[in-house]
C-alpha positions as CSV (number, residue, x, y, z in Angstrom):
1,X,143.8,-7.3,36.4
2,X,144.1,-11.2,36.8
3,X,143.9,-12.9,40.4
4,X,147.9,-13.7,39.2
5,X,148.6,-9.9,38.9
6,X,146.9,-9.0,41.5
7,X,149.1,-11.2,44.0
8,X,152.0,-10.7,42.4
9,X,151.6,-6.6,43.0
10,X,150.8,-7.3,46.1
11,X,153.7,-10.0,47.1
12,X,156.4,-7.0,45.2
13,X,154.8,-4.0,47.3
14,X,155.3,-6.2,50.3
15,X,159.0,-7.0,48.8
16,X,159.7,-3.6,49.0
17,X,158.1,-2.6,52.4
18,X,160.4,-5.0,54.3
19,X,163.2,-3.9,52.8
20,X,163.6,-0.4,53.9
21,X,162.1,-2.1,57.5
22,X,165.2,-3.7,56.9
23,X,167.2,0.1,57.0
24,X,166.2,0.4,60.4
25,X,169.1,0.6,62.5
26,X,168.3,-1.9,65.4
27,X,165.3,-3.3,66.5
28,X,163.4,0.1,67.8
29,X,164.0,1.4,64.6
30,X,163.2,-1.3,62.7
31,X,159.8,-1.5,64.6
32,X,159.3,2.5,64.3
33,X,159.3,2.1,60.1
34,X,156.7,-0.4,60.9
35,X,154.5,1.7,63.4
36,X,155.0,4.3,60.2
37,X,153.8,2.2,57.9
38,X,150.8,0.7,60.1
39,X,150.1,4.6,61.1
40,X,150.2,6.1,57.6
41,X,147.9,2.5,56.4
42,X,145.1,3.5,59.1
43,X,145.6,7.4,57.8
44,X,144.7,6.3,54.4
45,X,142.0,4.1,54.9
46,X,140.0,6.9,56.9
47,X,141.5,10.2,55.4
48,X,143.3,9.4,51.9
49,X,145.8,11.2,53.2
50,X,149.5,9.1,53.0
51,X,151.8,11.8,55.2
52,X,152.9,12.7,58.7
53,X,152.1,16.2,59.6
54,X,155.5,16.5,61.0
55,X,158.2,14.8,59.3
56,X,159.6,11.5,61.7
57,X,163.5,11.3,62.2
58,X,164.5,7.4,61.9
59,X,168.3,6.7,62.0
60,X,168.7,4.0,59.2
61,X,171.9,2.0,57.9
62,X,172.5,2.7,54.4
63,X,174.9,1.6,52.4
64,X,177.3,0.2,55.8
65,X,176.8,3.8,57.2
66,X,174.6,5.2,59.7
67,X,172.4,7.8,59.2
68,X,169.0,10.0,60.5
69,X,166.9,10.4,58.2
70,X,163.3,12.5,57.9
71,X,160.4,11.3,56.0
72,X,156.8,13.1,55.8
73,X,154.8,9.9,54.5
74,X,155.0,7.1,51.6
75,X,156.4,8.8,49.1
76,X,159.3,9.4,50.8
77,X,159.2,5.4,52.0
78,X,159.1,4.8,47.9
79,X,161.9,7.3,47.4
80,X,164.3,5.6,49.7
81,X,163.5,2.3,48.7
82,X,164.3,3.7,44.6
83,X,167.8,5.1,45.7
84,X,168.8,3.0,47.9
85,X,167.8,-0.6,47.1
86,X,167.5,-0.1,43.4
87,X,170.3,2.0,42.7
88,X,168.6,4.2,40.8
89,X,171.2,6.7,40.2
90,X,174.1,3.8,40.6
91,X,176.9,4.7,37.6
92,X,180.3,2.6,37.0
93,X,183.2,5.4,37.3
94,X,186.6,5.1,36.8
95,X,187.7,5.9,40.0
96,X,186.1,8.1,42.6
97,X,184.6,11.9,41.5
98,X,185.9,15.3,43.2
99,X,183.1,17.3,42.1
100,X,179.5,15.9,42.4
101,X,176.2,18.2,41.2
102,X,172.8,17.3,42.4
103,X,170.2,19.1,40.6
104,X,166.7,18.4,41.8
105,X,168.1,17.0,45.3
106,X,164.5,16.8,46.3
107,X,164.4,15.9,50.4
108,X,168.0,14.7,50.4
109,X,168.3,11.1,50.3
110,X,170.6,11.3,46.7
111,X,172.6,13.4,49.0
112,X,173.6,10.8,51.4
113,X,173.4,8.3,48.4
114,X,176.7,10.0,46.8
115,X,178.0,10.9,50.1
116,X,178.6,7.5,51.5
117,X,179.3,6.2,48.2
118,X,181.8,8.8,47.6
119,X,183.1,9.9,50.9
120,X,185.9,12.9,49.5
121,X,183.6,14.4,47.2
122,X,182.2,17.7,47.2
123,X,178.7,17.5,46.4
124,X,176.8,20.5,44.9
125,X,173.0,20.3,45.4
126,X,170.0,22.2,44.4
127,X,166.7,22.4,45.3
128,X,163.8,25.0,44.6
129,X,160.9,23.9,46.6
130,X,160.9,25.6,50.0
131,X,159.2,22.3,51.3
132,X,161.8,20.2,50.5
133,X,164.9,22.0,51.0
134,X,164.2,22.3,54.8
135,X,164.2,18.4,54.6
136,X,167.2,19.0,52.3
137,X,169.4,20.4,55.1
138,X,168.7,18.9,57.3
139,X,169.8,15.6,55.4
140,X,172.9,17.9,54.6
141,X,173.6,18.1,57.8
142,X,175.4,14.7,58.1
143,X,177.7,15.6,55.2
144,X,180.8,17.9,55.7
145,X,181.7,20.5,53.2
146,X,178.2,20.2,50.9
147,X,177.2,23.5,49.1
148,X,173.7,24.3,49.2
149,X,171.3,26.3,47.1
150,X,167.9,26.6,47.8
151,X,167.2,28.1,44.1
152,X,166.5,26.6,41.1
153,X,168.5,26.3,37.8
154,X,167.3,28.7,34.9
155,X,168.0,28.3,31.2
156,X,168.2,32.0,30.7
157,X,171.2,33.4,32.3
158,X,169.0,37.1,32.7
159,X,166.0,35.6,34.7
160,X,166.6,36.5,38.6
161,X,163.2,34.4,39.8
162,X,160.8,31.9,38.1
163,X,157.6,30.5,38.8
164,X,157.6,27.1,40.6
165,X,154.8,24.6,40.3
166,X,154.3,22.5,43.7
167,X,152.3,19.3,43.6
168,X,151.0,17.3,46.5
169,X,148.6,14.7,46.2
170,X,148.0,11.0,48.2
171,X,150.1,9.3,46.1
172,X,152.9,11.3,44.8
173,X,154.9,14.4,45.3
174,X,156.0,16.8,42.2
175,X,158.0,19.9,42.1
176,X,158.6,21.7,38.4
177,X,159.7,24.5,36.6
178,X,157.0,23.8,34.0
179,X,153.2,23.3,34.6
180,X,152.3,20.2,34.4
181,X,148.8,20.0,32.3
182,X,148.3,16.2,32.6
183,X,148.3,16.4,35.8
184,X,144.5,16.9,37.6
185,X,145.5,18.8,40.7
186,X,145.8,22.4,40.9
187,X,149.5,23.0,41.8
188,X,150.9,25.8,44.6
189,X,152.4,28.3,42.6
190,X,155.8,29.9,44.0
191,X,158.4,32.4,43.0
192,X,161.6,30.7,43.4
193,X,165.2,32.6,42.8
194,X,167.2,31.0,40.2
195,X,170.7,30.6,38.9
196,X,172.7,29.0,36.3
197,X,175.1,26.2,36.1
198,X,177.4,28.8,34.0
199,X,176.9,31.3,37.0
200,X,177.6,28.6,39.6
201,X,180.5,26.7,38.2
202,X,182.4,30.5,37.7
203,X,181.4,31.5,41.2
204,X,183.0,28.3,42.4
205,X,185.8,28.3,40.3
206,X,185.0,24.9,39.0
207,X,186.5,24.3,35.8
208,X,184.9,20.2,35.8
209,X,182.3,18.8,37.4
210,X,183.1,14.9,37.4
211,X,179.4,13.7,38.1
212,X,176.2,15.4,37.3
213,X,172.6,13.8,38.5
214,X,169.6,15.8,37.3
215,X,165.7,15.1,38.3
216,X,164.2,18.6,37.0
217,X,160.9,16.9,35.9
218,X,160.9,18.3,32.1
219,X,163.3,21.5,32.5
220,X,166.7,19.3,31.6
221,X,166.1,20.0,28.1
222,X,166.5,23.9,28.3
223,X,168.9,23.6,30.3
224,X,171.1,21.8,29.0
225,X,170.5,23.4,25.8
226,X,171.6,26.9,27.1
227,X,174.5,25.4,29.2
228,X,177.7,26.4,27.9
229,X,180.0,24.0,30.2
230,X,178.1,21.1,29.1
231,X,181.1,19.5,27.8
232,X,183.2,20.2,31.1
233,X,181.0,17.3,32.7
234,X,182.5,14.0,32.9
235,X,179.5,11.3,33.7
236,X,176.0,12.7,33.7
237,X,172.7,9.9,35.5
238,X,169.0,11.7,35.5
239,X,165.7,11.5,34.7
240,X,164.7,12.5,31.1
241,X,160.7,13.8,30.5
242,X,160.0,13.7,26.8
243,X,156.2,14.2,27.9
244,X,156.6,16.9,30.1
245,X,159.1,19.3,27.4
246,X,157.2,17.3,24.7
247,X,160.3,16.6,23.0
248,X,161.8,13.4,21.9
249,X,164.5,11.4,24.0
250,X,166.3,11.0,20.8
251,X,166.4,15.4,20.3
252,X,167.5,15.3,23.8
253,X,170.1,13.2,23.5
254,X,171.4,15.3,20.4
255,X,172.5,18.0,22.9
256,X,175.2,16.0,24.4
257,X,178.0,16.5,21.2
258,X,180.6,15.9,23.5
259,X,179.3,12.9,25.1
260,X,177.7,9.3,24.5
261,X,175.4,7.2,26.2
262,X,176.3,4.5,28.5
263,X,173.0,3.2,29.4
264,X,169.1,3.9,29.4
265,X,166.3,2.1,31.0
266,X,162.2,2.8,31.6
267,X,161.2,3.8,34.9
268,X,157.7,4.3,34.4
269,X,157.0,7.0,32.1
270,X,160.4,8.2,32.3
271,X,164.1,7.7,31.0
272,X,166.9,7.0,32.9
273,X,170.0,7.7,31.6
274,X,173.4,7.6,31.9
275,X,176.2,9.4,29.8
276,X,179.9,9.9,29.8
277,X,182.5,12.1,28.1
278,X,184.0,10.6,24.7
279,X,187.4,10.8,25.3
280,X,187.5,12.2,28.9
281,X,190.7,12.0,30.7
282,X,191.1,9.0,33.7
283,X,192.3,11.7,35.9
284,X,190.4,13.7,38.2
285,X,192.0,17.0,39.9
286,X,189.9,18.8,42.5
287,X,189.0,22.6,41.4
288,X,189.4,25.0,44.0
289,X,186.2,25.7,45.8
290,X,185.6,28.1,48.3
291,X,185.8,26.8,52.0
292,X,183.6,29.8,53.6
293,X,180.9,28.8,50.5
294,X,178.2,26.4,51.9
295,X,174.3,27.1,51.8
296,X,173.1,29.5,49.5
């Protein structure tokens, strides 16, 4: 690495540190990220540890609304700055959806991300991990009338639970359906229940889903392959992990007949991308979900 790299890293990581201080709502809060920060700095430098041992509660302002949110260390830091400043998940619609599905919601903060950007919506989430989904609803919490489901989505309509791979290290956090072998840690192993998006989108009686985000770390490809209401989804953002289902983006893509892509871009060793029904109808009409019908 050149001395010019170097500072430049440097002068970017700094970039990005000052902007989710800048989320703080107030002063106090403000300082608090910074106390986090300094906190989790000292943590590393003696431990190589890079997390809380109990999650902080910061109220933030995101996006012109006001919000509390949890974090348990950097990556979660990282994961706000991602969603939040660069509009990771950011998708031009033609008007506002009715029916949003988060698979892979992770701790919640692409939650609040559609929420406030989509205030009416029904949002849809799902998250496996145990660890996270307590983070999850808790997020959840702040958004009326979300439907929860603290399972995972299985490709094989028959399958009741799979095995869940859990990955923890300093510097990043993982959670997947398959086991990651380049990884160099040794991940928790835990039987999750599962559904499918068939099974869910019946139970709810939703006949179209407007918006679908995935992050499934290398499962969207047998998903989608087996799901039969793939071409009942209007606009589709996620993360795509030809090196994790060892597949190519361009075989991946070829499961989307019914749709076209809008937009992709790298994000480190993964695909994001965005697609969008050929031909789909402007209007959007709200399916009839059930009011009693919220965590799962």
């Amino acid at each position: 690495m050149t001395c010019a790299s170097f500072f430049r890293k440097k002068h970017q990581h700094w970039q990005r540190r000052c902007a989710v201080i800048g989320f703080g709502d107030g002063a106090y809060y403000a300082l608090k990220i910074i106390g986090c920060f300094a906190y989790l700095a000292i943590q590393r430098a003696l431990t190589k540890r890079t997390s809380f041992r109990k999650p902080k509660a910061i109220r933030c302002k995101l996006l012109g609304h006001v919000a509390t949110i949890y974090v348990t260390g950097l990556i979660d830091f990282a994961l706000l700055y991602n969603i939040f400043i660069e509009d990771e998940y950011k998708i031009n619609l033609p008007e506002d959806p009715h029916v949003i599905f988060d698979i892979g919601s992770n701790i919640g903060f692409t939650v609040l991300y559609f929420h406030f950007r989509y205030p009416n919506a029904t949002i849809v989430a799902f998250e496996p991990d145990p660890r996270n989904f307590s983070l999850l609803t808790l997020h959840a919490q702040q958004v009326p009338g979300i439907i929860l489901y603290n399972q995972a989505i299985a490709a094989d309509p028959t399958a009741r639970t799979l095995t869940f791979y859990s990955y923890q290290t300093s510097h990043w956090s993982s959670s997947s359906l398959l086991h990651l072998t380049s990884s160099e840690e040794t991940p928790q192993q835990i039987k999750v229940p599962c559904t499918t998006l068939d099974h869910v989108m019946q139970h709810l009686q939703i006949d179209t889903i407007d918006l679908m985000k995935f992050d499934i770390e290398g499962a969207e490809f047998d998903i989608f392959e087996h799901f039969t209401g793939l071409h009942r989804v209007r606009f589709l953002i996620g993360e795509v992990h030809p090196r994790i289902f060892q597949k190519s983006l361009a075989a991946f893509l070829d499961l989307f007949r019914t749709h076209a892509l809008t937009y992709q871009r790298e994000s480190y060793s993964e695909h994001i991308v965005a697609l969008h029904q050929i031909n789909a109808s402007s209007s959007l009409q709200k399916p009839p979900l059930p009011p009693h019908h919220r965590n799962n």
